[in-house]
Wavefront OBJ file of the C-alpha trace (Angstrom):
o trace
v 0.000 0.000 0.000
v 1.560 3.322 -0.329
v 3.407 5.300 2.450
v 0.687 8.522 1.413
v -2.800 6.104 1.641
v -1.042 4.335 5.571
v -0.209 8.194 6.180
v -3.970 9.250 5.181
v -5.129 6.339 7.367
v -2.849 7.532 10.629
v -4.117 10.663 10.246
v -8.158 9.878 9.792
v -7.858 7.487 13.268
v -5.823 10.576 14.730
v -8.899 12.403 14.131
v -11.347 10.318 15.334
v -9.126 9.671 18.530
v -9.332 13.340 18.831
v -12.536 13.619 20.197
v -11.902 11.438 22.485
v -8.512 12.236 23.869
v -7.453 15.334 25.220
v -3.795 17.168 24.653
v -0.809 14.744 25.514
v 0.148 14.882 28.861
v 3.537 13.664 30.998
v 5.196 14.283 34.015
v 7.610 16.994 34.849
v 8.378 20.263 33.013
v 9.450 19.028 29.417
v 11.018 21.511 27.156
v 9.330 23.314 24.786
v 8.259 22.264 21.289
v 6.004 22.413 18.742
v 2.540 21.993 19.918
v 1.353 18.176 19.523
v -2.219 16.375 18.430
v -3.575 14.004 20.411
v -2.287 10.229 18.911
v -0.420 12.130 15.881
v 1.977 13.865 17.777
v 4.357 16.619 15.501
v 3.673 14.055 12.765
v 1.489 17.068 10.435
v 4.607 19.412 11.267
v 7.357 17.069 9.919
v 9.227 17.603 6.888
v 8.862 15.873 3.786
v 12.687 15.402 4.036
v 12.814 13.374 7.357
v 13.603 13.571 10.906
v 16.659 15.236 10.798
v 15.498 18.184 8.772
v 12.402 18.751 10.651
v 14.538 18.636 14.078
v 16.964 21.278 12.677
v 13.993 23.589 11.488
v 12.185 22.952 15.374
v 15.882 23.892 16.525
v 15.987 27.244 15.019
v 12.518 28.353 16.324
v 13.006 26.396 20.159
v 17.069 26.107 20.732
v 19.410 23.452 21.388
v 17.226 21.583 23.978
v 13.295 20.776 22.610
v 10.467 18.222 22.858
v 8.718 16.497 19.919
v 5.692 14.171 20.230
v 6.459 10.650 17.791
v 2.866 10.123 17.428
v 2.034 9.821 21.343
v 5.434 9.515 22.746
v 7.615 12.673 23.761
v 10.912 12.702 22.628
v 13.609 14.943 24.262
v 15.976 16.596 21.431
v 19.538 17.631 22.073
v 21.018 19.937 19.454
v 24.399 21.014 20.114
v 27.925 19.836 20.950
v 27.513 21.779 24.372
v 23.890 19.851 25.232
v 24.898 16.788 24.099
v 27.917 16.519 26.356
v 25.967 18.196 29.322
v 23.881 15.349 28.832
v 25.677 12.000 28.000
v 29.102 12.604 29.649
v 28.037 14.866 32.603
v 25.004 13.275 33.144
v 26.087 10.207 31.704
v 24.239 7.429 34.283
v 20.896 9.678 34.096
v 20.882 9.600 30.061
v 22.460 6.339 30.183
v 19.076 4.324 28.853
v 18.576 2.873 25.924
v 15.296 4.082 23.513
v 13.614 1.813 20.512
v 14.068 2.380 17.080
v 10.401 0.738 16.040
v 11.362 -0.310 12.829
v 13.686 -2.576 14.449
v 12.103 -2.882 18.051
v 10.463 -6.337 17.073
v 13.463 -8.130 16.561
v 15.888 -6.967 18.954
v 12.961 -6.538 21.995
v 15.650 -5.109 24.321
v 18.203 -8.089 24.185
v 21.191 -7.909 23.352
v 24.127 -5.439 23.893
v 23.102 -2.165 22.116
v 19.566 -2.573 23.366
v 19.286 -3.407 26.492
v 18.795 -1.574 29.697
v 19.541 -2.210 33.580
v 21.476 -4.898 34.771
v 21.432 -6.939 31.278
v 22.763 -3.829 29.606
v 25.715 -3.781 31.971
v 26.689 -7.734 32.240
v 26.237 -7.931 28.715
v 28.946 -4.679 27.672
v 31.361 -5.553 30.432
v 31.527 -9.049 28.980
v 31.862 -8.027 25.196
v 34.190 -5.581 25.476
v 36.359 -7.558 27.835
v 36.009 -10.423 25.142
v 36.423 -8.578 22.187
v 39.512 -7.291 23.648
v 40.964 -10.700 24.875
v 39.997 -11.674 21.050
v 41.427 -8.929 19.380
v 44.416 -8.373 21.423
v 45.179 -12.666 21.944
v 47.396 -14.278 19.881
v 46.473 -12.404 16.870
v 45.852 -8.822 17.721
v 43.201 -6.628 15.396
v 46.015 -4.563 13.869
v 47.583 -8.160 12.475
v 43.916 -9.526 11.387
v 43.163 -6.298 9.680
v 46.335 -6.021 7.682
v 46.135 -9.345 6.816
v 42.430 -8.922 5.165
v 44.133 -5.258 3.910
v 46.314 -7.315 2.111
v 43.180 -9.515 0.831
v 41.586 -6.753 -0.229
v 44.784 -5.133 -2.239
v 44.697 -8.587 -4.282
v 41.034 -8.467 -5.307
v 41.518 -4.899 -6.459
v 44.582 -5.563 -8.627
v 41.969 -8.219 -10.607
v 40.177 -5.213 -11.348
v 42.975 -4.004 -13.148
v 42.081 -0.513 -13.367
v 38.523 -1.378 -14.884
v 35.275 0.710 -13.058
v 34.276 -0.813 -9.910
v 31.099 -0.273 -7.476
v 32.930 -0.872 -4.224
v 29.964 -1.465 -1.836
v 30.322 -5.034 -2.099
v 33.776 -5.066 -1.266
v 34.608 -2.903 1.865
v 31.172 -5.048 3.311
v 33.405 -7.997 3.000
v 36.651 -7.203 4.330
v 35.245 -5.344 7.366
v 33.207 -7.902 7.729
v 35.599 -10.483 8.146
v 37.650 -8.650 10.834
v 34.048 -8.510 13.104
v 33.754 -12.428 11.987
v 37.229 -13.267 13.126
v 36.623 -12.111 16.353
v 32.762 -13.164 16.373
v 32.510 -16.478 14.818
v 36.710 -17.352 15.033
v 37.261 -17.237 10.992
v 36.799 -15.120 8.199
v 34.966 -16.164 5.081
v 36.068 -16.252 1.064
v 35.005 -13.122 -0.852
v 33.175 -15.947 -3.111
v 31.092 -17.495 -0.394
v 27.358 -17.685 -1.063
v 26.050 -17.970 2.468
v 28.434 -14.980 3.490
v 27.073 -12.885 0.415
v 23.869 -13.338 1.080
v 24.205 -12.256 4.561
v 25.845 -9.239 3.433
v 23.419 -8.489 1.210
v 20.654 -8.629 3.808
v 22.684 -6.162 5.892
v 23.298 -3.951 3.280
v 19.310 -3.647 2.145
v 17.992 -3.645 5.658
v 20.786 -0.387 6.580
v 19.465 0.920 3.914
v 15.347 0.465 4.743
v 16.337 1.589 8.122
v 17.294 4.915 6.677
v 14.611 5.319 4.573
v 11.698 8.178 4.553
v 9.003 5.103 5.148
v 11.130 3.733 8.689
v 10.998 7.439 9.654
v 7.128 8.043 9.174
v 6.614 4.497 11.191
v 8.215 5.579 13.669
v 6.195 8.629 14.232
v 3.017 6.232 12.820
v 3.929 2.860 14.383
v 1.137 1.658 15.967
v -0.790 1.991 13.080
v 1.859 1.127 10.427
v 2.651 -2.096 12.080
v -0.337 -3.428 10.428
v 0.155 -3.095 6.785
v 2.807 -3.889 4.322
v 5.889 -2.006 4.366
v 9.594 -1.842 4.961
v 9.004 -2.821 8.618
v 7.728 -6.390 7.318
v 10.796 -6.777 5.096
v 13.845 -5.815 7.697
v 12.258 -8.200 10.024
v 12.304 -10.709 7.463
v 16.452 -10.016 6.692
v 17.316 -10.108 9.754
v 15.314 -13.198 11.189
v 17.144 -14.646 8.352
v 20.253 -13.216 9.950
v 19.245 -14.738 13.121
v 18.920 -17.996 11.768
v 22.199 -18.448 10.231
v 24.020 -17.165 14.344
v 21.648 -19.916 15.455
v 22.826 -22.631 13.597
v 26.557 -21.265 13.742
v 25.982 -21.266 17.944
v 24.662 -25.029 17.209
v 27.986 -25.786 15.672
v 30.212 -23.790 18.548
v 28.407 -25.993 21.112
v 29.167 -29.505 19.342
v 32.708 -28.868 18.984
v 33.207 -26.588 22.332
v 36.621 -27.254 23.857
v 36.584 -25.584 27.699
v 39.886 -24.974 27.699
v 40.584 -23.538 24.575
v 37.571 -21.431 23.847
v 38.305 -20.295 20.195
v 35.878 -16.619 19.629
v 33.103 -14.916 21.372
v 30.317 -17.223 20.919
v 32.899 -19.926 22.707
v 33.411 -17.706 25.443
v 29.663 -16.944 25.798
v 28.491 -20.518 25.710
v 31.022 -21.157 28.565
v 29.896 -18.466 30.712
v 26.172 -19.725 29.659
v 27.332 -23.210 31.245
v 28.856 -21.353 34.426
v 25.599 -19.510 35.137
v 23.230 -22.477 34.117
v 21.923 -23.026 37.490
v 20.645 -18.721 38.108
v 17.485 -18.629 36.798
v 18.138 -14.912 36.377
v 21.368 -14.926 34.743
v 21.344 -12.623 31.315
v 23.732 -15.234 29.738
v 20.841 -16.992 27.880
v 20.283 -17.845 24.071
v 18.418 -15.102 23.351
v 20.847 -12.547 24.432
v 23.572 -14.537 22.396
v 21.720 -14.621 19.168
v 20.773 -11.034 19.666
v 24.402 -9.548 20.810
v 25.905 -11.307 17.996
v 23.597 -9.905 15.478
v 24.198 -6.465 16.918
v 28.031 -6.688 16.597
v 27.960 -8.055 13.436
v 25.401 -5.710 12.221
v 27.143 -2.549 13.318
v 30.673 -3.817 12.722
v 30.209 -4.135 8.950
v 27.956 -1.473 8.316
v 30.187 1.545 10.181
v 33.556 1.246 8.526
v 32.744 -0.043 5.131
v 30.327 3.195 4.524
v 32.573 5.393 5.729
v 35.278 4.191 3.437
v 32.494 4.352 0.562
v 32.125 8.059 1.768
v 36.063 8.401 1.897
v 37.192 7.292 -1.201
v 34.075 9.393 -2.811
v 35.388 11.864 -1.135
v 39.138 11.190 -2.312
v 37.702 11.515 -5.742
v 35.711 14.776 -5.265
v 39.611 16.496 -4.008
v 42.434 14.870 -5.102
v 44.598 17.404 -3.748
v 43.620 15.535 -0.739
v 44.160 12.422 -2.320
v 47.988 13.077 -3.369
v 49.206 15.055 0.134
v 47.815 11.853 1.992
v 49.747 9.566 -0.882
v 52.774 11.716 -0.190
v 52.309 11.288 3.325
v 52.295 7.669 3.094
v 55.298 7.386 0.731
v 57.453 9.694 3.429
v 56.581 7.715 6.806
v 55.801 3.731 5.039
v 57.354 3.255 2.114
v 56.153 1.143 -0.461
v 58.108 -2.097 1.353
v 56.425 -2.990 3.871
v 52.985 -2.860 5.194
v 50.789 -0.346 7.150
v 51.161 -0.201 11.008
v 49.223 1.293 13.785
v 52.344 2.575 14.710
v 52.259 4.770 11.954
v 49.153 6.822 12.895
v 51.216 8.846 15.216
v 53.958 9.873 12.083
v 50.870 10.735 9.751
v 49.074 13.782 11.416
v 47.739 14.591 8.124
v 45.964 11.017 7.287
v 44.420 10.996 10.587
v 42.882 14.262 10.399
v 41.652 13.143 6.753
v 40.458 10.011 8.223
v 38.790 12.053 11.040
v 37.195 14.525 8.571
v 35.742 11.322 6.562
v 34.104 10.545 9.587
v 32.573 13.786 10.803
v 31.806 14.315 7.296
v 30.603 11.514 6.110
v 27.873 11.696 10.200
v 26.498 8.349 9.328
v 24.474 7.924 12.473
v 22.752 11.533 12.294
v 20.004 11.574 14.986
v 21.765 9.085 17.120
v 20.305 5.823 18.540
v 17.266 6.874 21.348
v 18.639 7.070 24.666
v 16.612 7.200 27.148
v 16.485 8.903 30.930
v 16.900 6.424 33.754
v 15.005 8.898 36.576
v 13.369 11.709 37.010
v 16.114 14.384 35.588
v 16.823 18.076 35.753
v 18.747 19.536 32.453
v 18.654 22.800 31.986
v 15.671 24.004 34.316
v 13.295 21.290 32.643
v 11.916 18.335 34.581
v 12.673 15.397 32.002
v 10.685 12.211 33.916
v 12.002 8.531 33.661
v 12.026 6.823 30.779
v 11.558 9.293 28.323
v 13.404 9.605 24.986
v 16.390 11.186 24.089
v 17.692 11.933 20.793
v 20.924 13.120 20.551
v 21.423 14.473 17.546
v 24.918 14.003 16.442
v 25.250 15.720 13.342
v 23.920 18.575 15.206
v 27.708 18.220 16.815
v 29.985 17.253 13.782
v 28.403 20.496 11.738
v 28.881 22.702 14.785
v 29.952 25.810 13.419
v 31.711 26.775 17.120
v 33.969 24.162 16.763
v 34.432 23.782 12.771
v 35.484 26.603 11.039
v 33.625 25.057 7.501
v 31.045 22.544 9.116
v 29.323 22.060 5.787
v 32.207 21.473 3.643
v 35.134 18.610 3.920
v 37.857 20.161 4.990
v 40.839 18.145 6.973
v 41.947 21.028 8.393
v 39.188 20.993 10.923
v 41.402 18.609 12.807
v 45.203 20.201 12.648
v 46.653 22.890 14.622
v 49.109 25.635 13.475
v 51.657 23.377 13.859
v 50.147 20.472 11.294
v 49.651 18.068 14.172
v 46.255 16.295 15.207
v 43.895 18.737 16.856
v 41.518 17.276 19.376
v 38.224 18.669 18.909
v 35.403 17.900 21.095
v 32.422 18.304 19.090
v 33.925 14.929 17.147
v 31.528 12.135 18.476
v 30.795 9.734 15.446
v 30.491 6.933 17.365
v 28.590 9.284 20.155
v 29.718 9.632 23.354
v 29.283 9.023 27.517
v 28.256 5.589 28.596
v 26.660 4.333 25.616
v 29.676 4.916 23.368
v 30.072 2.263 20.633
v 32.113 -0.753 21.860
v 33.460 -1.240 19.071
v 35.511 2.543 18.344
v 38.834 1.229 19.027
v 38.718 -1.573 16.039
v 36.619 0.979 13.972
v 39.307 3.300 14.080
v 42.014 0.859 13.697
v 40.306 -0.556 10.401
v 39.553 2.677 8.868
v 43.532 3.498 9.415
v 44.685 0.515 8.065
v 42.608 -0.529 5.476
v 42.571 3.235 3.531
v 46.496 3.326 4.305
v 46.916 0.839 2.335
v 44.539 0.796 -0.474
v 46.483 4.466 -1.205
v 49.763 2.933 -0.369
v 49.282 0.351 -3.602
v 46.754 2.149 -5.679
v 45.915 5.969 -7.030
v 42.135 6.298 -7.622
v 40.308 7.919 -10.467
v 36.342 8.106 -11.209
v 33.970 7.701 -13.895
v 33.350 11.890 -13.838
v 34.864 14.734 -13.569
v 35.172 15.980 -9.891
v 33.683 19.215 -10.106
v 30.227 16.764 -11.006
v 30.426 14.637 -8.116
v 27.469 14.727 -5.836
v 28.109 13.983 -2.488
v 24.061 13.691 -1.550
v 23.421 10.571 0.189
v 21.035 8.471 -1.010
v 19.171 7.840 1.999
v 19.604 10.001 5.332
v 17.446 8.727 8.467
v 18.743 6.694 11.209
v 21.760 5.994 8.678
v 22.973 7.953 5.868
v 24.029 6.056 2.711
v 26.580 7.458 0.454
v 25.536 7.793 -3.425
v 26.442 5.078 -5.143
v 29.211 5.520 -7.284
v 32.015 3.677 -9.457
v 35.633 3.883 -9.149
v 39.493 2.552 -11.085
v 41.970 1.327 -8.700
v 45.033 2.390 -10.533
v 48.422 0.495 -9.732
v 51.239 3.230 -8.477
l 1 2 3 4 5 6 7 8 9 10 11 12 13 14 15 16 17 18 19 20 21 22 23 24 25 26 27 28 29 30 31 32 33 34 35 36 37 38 39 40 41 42 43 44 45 46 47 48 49 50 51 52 53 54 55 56 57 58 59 60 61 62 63 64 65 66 67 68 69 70 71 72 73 74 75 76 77 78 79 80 81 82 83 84 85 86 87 88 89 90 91 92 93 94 95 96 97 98 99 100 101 102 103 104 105 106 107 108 109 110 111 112 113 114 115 116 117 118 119 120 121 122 123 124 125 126 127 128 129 130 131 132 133 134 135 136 137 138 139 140 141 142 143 144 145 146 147 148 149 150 151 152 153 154 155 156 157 158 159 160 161 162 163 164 165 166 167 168 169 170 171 172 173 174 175 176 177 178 179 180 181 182 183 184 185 186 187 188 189 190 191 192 193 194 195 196 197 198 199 200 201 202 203 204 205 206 207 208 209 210 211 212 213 214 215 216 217 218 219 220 221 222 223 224 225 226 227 228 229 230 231 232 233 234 235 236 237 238 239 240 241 242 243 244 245 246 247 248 249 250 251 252 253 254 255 256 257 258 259 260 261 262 263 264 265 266 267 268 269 270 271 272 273 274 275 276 277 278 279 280 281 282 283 284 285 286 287 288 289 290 291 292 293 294 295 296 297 298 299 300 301 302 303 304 305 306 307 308 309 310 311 312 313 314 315 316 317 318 319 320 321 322 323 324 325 326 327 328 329 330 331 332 333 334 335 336 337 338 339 340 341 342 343 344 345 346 347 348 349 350 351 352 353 354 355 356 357 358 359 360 361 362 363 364 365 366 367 368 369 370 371 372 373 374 375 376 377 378 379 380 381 382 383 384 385 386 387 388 389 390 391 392 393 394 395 396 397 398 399 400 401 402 403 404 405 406 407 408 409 410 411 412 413 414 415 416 417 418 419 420 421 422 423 424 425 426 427 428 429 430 431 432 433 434 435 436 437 438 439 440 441 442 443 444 445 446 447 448 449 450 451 452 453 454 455 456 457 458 459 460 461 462 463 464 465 466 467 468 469 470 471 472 473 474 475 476 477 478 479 480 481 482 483 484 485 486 487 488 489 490 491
């Protein structure tokens, strides 16, 4: 059915509700915001372009700190590097809650590690970072896994040679494999059907999560739920997701060795065994299936757009392009591979690297967090378990701390000197509590693997760069980079 007939639909049972209802009421001394209908919320005030848009135009008229009504619920808006970190670092245990995203909310129910809240939210990140880091700093550290797929990578782009490549497909797979080393204890062939497929259901549901019809059911859900949409096909990809960690957990437990645990899922079926006998443990199937899926999901999806976004953007300015290649000649060489070591030498590669990543704000709005009391911010009375939406790109475009927010620009991120500027309005991967696990391999990956595509290969595109168009193709809870084609050109 189409997204305008569902929308006509939310709107004519808003109406009738209407006479029965009376305004939206909460507890406490909420912000201010624009004013809300019963059951529809903001939803006839909303932009045509999305969330984001209509939460930048509320911004200008309210200021940093505003409330907006998603059909019923209130949602709390931070705009702002300066309310953001008032809020998740200095109040980081109040905002420390985790929100839904609805158009995910049925299969992730608040298991798992991203999602979760409480006591399950707190077992379940001290014992995946603490596992990710015994797996990714064991016998073969991250840095070593992710030069050897670099290296992978370098090979399938020399078949190429120098012919017009999409490279979606490819920066899926090799980032995929370092968060499937670590997950699953191997890494799969670039050829493998079962490991394509699961890409490709990644890749389509990032990109239905971003959509315009994921944001209207979020402000719509309760209606939307029942008819067809892009809510019905997500769920499908990533039951389908679900199914394959299932029978990969099956496997784990019929070849488990106790004293050599091999990956995470090893590690967590141990600790599963250990608890067995406390009925309220949080080291249960469910969670398992559902962490996995979460790490998996956002450790393929983060780095390989933002290299898409990169190397776009290494096409729009190659004068970027050749200082970082010149860079890379001076402190590497073309003998021997990239280190991490080498980050500290390359001041200018890192704040290119850094600038791909503020640029490139590919969670804009943030996941929901949510408050985990009654809270005082900023003279308002915020009661528990209300939404938060941080909105990040509110903080990577901040024009107090970047000098061009709107245009990509490395030296956002070097002092007068040419070294690495800190700059706290960078938060990509957000910040406080709820900070993604999984920054430090992010980082590492996004070093290592465009070090060394550079190191081997100059890049050209398919137009001129003055004709580039940097628009993403979808911009909601995710933004997704145009699609575009590129030559990997032996130096």
């Amino acid at each position: 059915m189409e997204l305008s007939v569902l929308l006509l639909l939310a709107v004519l049972t808003g109406l009738v509700l209407l006479l029965i209802r009376g305004h939206p009421k909460t507890r406490g001394r909420l912000p201010p915001g624009p004013r809300p209908l019963p059951f529809l919320g903001n939803l006839l005030q909303m932009d045509m372009k999305g969330l984001l848009s209509s939460f930048l135009r509320f911004r200008e008229k309210y200021g940093d700190v505003f409330t907006v009504y998603l059909g019923p619920k209130p949602v709390v808006v931070l705009c702002g590097t300066e309310a953001i970190r008032e809020a998740l670092v200095d109040q980081a245990e109040t905002f420390s809650g985790r929100g839904k995203i609805a158009v995910i909310d049925p299969v992730f129910q608040g298991y798992g590690v991203i999602f979760a809240n409480g006591e399950r939210w707190r077992v379940l990140r001290r014992f995946s970072l603490a596992t990710m880091r015994d797996f990714g700093m064991g016998k073969r550290s991250v840095e070593e896994r992710i030069q050897e797929e670099a290296q992978c990578l370098v090979e399938e782009l020399r078949k190429s040679q120098g012919s017009l490549l999409d490279t979606t497909l490819l920066f899926h797979l090799v980032t995929a494999n370092i968060i499937c080393s670590i997950v699953f204890g191997k890494r799969f062939d670039y050829k493998d059907p079962v490991f394509l497929r699961l890409l490709d259901m990644f890749y389509k549901s990032f990109s239905l999560i971003s959509s315009f019809s994921s944001q209207m059911f979020e402000l719509c859900s309760s209606v939307l739920k029942h008819f067809p949409g892009a809510h019905r096909q997500i769920y499908k990809n990533l039951q389908e997701i679900n199914t394959f960690i299932g029978h990969s957990v099956e496997e784990h437990r019929k070849t488990l060795d106790p004293s050599n645990p091999r990956d995470f899922i090893d590690t967590y079926l141990l600790r599963m065994d250990k608890e067995k006998s406390n009925p309220s443990s949080e080291f249960h199937h469910k969670n398992l299936i559902i962490t996995v899926l979460s790490l998996f999901f956002a450790g393929t999806e983060t780095s390989s757009t933002t290299l898409r976004y990169g190397f776009l953007l290494m096409l729009k300015y190659p004068h970027v392009r050749e200082r970082v290649q010149k860079e890379i000649d001076q402190v590497i060489g073309s003998h021997r591979a990239p280190t991490l070591d080498d980050r500290a030498k390359m001041p200018y590669t890192d704040a290119v690297i850094h600038e791909m990543q503020r640029f490139s704000d590919l969670i804009p709005i943030g996941v929901p967090h949510v408050v985990t009391q009654d809270t005082q911010f900023r003279g308002y009375i915020i009661p528990k378990n209300t939404e938060v939406y941080p909105i990040l790109s509110s903080a990577l475009h901040d024009p107090r701390y970047f000098e061009t927010p709107h245009t990509f620009n490395p030296n956002h991120f070097l002092d007068a000197n040419g070294g690495l500027k800190k700059n706290e309005a960078f938060m990509p991967f957000s910040t406080g509590k709820r900070i993604c696990l999984g920054e430090g391999i992010a980082r590492t990956e996004l070093f290592l693997f465009f070090t060394t595509i550079l190191q081997n290969f100059s890049v050209a595109g398919s137009v001129a760069p003055e004709d580039i168009d940097l628009t993403p193709q979808e911009s909601g809870v995710g933004r997704i980079p145009p699609t575009y084609k590129i030559r990997f050109l032996a130096r």
